[in-house]
Backbone as JSON, one array per atom type, in Angstrom:
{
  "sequence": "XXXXXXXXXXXXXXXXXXXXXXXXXXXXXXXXXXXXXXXXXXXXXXXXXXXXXXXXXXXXXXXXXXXXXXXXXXXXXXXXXXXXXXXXXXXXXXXXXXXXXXXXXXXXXXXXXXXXXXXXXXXXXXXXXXXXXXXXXXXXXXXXX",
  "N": [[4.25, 5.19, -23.25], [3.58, 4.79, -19.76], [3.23, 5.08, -17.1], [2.6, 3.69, -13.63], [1.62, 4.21, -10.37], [1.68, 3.27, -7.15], [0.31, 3.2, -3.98], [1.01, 1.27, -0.87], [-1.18, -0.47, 1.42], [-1.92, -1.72, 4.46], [-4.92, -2.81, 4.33], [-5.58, -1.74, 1.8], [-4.3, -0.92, -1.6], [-3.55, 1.91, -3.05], [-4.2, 3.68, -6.35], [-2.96, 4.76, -8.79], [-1.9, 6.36, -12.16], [-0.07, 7.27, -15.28], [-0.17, 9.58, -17.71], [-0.14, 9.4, -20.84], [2.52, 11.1, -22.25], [4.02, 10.77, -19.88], [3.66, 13.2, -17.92], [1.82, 13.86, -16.0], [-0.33, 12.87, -13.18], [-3.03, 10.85, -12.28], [-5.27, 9.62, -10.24], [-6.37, 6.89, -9.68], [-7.83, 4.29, -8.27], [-8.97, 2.78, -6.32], [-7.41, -0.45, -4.24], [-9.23, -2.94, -2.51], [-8.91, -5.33, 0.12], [-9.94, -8.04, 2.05], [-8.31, -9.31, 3.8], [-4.84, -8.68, 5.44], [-2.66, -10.13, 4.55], [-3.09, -11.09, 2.27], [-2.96, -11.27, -0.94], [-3.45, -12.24, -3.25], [-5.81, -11.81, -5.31], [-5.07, -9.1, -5.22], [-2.53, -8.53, -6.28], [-3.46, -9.57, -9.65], [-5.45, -8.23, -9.87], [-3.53, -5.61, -10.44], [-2.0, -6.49, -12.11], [-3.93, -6.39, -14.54], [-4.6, -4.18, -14.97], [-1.96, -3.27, -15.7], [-1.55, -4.42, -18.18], [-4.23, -2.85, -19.86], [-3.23, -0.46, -19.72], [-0.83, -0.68, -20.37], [1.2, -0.16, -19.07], [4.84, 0.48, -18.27], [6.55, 0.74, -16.3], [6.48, 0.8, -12.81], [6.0, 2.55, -9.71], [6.7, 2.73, -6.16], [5.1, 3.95, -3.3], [7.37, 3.99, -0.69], [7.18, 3.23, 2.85], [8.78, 4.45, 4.78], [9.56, 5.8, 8.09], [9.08, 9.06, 9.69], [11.34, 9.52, 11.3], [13.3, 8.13, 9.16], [13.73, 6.27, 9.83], [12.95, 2.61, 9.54], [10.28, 0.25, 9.18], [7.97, -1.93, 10.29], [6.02, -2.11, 8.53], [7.52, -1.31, 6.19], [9.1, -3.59, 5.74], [6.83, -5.24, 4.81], [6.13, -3.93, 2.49], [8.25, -4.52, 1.13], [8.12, -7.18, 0.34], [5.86, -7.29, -0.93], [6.41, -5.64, -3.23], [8.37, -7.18, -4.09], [7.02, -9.87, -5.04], [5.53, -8.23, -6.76], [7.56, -7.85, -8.72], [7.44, -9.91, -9.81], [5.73, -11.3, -10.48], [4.83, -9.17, -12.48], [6.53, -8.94, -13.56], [8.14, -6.1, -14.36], [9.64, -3.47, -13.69], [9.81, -2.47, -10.34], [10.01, 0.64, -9.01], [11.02, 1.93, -5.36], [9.69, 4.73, -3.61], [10.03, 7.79, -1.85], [7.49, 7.88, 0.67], [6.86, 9.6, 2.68], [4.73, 11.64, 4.16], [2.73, 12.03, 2.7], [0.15, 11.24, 2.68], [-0.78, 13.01, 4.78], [-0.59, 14.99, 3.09], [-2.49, 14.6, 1.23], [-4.92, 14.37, 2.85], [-5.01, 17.14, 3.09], [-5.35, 18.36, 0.68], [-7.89, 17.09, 0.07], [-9.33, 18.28, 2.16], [-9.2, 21.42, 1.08], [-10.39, 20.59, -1.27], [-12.88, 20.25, -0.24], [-14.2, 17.77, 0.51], [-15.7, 15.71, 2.32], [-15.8, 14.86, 6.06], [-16.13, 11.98, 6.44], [-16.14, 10.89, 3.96], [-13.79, 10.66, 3.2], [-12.02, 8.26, 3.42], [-12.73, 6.9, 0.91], [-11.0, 8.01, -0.89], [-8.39, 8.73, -0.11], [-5.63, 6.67, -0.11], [-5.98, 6.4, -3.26], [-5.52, 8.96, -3.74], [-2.71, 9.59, -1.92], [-1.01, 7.74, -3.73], [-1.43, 9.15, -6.08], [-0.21, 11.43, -5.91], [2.42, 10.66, -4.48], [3.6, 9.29, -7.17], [3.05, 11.75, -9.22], [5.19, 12.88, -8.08], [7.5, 11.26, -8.61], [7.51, 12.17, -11.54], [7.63, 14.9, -11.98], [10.38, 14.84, -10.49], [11.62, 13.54, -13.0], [10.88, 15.1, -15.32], [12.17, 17.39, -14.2], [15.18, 15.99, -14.29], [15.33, 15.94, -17.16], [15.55, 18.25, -17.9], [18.25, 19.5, -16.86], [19.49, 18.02, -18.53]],
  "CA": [[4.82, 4.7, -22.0], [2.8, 4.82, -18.81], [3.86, 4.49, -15.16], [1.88, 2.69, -12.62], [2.0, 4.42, -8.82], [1.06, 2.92, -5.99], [0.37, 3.41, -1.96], [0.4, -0.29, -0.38], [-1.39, -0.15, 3.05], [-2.42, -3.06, 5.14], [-5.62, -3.82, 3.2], [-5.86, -1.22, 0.55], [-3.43, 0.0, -2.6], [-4.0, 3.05, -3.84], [-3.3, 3.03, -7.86], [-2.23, 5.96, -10.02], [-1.58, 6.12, -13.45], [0.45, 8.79, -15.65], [-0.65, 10.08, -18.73], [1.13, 8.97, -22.3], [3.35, 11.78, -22.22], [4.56, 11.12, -18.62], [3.29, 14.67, -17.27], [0.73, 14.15, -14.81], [-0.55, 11.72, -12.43], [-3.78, 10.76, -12.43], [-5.96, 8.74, -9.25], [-7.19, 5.03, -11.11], [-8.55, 3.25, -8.09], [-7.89, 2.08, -4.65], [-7.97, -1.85, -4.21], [-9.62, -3.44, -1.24], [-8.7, -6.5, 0.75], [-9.96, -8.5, 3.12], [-7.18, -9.7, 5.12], [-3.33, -8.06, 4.66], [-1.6, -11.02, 3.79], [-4.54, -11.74, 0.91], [-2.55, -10.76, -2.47], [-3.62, -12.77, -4.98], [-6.78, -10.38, -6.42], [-4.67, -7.3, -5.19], [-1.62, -8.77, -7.5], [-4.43, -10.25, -10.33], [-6.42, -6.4, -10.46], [-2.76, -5.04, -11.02], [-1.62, -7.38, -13.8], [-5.1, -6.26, -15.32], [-4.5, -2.82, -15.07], [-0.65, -3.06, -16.14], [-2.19, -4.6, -19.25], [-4.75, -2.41, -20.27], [-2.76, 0.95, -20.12], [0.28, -0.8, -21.26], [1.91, 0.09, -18.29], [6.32, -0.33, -18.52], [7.54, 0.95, -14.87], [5.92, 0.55, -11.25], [6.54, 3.62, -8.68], [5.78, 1.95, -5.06], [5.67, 4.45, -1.72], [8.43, 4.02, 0.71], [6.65, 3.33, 3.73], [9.61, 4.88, 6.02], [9.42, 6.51, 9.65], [9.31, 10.35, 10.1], [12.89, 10.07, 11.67], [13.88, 8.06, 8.62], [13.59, 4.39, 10.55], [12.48, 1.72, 8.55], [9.46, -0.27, 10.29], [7.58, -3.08, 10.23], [5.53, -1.59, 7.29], [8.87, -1.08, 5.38], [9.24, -4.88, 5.31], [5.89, -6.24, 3.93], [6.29, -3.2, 1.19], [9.23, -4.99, 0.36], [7.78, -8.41, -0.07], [5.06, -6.85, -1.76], [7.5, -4.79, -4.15], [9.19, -8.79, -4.76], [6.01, -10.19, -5.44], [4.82, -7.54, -7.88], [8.4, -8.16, -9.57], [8.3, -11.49, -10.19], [4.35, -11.78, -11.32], [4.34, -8.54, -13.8], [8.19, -8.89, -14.82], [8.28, -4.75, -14.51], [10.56, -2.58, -12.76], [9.71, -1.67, -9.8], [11.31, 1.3, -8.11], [10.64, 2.41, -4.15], [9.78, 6.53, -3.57], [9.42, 7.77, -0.06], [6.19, 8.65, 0.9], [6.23, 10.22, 4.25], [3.72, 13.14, 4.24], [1.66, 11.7, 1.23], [-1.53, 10.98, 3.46], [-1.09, 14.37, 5.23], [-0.75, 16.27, 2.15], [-4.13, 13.9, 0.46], [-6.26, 15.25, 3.63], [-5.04, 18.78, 2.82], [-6.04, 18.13, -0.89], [-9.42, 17.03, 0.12], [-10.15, 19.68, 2.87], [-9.15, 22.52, 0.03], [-11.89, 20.11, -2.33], [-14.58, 19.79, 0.33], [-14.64, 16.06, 0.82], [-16.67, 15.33, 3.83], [-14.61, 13.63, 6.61], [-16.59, 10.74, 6.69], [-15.79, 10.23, 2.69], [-12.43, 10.63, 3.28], [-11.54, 7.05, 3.26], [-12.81, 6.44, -0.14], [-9.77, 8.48, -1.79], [-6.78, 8.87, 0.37], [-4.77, 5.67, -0.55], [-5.87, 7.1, -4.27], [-4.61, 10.52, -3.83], [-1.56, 9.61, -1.62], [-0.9, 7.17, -5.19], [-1.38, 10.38, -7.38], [0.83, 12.4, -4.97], [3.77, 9.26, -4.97], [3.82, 8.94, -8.98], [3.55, 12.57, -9.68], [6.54, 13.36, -7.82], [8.38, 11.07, -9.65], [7.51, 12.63, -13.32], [8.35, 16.2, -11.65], [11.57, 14.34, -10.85], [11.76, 13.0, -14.87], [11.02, 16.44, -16.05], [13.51, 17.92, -13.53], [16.3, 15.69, -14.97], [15.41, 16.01, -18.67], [15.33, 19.92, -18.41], [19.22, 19.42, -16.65], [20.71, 17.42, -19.23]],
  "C": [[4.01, 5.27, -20.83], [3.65, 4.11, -17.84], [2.79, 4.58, -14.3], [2.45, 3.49, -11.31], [1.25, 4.04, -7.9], [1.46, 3.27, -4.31], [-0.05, 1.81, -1.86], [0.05, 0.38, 0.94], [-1.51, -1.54, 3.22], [-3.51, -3.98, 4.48], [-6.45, -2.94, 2.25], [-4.34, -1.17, -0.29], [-4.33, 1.09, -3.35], [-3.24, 3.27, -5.2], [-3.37, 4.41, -8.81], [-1.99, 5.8, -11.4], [-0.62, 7.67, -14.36], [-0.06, 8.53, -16.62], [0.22, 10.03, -20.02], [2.22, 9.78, -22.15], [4.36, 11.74, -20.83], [4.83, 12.09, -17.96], [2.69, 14.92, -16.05], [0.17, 12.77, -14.54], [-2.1, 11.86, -12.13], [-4.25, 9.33, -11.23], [-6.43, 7.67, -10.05], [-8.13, 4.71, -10.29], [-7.7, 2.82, -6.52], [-8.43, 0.22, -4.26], [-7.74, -1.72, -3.08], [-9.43, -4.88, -0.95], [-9.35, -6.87, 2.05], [-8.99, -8.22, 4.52], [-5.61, -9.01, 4.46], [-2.63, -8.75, 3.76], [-2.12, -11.57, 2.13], [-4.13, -11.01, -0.45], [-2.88, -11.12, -3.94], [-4.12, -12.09, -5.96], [-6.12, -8.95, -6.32], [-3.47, -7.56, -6.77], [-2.26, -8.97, -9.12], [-4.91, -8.52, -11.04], [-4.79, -5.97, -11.27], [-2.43, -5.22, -12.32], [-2.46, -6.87, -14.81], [-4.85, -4.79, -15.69], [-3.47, -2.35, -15.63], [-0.88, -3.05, -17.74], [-3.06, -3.41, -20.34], [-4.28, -0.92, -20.42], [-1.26, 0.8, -20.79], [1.49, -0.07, -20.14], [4.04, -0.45, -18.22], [7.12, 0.26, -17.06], [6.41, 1.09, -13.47], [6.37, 1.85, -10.36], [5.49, 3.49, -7.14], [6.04, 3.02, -3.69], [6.13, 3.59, -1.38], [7.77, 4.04, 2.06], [7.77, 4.0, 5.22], [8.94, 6.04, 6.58], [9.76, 8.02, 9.36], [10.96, 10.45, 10.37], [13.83, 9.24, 10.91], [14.29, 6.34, 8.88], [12.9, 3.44, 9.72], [11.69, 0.22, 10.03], [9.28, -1.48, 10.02], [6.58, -3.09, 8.74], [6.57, -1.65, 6.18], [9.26, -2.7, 5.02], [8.2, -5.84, 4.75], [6.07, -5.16, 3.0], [7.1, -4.34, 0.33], [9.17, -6.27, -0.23], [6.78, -8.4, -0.56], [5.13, -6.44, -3.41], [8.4, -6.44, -5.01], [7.82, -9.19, -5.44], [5.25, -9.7, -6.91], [5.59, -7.84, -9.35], [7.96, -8.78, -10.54], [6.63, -11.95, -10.86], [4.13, -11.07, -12.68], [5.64, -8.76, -14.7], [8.69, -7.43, -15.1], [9.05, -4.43, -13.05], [9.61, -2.24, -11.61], [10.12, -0.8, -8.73], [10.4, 2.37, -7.11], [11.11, 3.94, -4.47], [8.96, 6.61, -2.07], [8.36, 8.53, -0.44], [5.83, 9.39, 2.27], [5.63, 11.57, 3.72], [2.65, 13.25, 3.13], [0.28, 11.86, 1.49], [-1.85, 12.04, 4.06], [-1.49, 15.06, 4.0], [-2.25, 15.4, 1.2], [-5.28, 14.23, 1.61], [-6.03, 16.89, 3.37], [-6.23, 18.87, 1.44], [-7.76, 17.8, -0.4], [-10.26, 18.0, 0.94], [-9.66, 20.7, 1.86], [-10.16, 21.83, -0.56], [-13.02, 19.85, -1.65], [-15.27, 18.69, 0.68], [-15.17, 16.06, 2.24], [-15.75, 14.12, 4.51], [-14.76, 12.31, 6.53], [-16.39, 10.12, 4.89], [-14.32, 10.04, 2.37], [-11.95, 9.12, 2.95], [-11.33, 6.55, 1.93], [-11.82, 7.03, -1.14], [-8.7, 8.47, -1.42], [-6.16, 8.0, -0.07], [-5.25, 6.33, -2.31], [-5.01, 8.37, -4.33], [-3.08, 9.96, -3.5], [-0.6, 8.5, -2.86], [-0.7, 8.62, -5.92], [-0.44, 11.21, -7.01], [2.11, 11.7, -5.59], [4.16, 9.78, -6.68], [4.08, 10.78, -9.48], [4.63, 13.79, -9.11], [7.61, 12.97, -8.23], [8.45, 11.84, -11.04], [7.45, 13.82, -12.62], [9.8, 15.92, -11.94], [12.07, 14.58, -12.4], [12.19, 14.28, -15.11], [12.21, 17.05, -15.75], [14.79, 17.79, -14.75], [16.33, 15.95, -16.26], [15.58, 17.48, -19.02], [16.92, 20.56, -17.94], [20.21, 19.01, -17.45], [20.6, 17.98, -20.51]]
}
């Protein structure tokens, strides 16, 4: 069993993957878009990727506001989050992400990434961040019951 995490932005996703055991979260891949509204190859790569790891649950950042407001971001997630439904047929369940992209420039200034490369991982990381806060979660609960 494998879980799928993603960061949607405007015209990247950043794509995650967990590891058979559902332990650790692992960076895959950040898809690029043209234009925002342009889903077809972003939906298309996923399907491909759901496939090939055998993927059975989705974990999508929460694009909500610092003070907990739900934006304009918060509503294409959500028609993003329908979309993904209804093409792979897999669960997929919203995790807030506020402080994901802060804490993926920390992560890269502790690794030395050069600012100007920065771009090429953040929507990855803030993905690897997302997903492996859920399977902390998991563990959490399984070590409660």
């Amino acid at each position: 069993m494998r879980i799928l995490g993603l960061d949607y932005g405007s015209k990247t996703v950043g794509v995650a993957i967990s590891d058979l055991l559902g332990l650790t979260a692992q960076g895959l891949e950040i898809i690029r878009r043209e234009e925002e509204n342009k889903l077809r190859r972003t939906y298309a790569r996923l399907e491909a990727i759901i496939a090939e790891y055998g993927v059975t649950e989705i974990i999508l950042g929460y694009p909500v506001m610092l003070s907990g407001d739900e934006g304009e971001r918060v509503e294409k997630c959500k028609v993003f989050k329908e979309g993904l439904e209804r093409r792979t047929g897999l669960p997929v369940t919203f995790r807030d992400e506020r402080l994901t992209t802060v804490e993926a420039y920390e992560i890269m200034d502790t690794l030395g990434i050069s600012k100007k490369d920065r771009y090429k991982y953040v929507d990855m990381i803030a993905a690897q961040i997302i997903l492996q806060g859920h399977l902390d979660e998991l563990s959490d609960q399984k070590k409660t019951n």
